[in-house]
C-alpha positions in Angstrom: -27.3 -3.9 181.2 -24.8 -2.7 183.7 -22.3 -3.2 180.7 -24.3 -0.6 179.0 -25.3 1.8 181.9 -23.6 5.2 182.9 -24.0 5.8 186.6 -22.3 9.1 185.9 -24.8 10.2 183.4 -28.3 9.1 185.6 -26.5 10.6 188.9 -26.2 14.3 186.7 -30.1 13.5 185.3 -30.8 14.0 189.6 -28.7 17.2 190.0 -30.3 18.5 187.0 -33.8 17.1 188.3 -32.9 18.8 191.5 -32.1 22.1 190.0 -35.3 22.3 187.9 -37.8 21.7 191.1 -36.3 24.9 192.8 -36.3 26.6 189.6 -39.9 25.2 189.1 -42.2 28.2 189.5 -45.6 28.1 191.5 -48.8 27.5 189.6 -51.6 30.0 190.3 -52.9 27.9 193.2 -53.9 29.3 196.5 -54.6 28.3 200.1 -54.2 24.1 201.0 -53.4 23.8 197.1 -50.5 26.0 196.9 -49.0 24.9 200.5 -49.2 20.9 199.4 -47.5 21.8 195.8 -44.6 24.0 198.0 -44.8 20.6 200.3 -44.0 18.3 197.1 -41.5 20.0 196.2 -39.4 20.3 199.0 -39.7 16.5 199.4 -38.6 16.1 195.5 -35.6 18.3 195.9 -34.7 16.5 198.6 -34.9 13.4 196.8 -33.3 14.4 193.5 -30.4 16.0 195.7 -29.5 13.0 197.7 -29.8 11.1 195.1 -27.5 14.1 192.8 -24.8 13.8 195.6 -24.5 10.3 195.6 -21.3 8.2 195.1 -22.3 5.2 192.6 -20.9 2.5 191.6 -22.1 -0.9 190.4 -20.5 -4.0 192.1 -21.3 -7.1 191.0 -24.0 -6.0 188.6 -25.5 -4.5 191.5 -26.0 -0.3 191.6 -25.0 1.0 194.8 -25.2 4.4 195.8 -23.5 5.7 199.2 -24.7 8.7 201.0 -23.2 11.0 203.6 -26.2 12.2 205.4 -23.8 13.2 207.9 -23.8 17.3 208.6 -20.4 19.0 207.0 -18.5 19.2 209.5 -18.8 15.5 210.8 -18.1 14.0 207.4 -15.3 12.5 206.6 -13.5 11.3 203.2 -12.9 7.3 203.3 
């Protein structure tokens, strides 16, 4: 399988994932309803873009993803 599969292609299925949660618009829910589906989706974005902004690679038939979770101006390249 890792033969076969294109890290490059399922990181861009996250940043597109990512863009269409904060393009998603709100259903007509109100109150507690409407606060837990704003709630969800933060926590999806948030997923999808860490995930989107991922370096991957797959070493030794293992997928690794590495993630700077460090703010911008800490961050270094290396």
């Amino acid at each position: 399988m890792a033969d076969s599969f294109d890290v490059d292609a399922m990181i861009q299925r996250f940043r597109d994932r990512a863009q269409a949660v904060r393009n998603r618009t709100l259903p007509p829910v109100a109150g507690e309803e409407r606060l837990q589906f704003i709630r969800q989706a933060e926590v999806d974005f948030q997923d999808f873009a860490i995930i989107g902004d991922a370096e991957a690679t797959i070493d030794d038939g293992v997928l690794v993803l590495r993630v700077d979770l460090r703010p911008a101006s800490e961050a270094t390249d290396g």
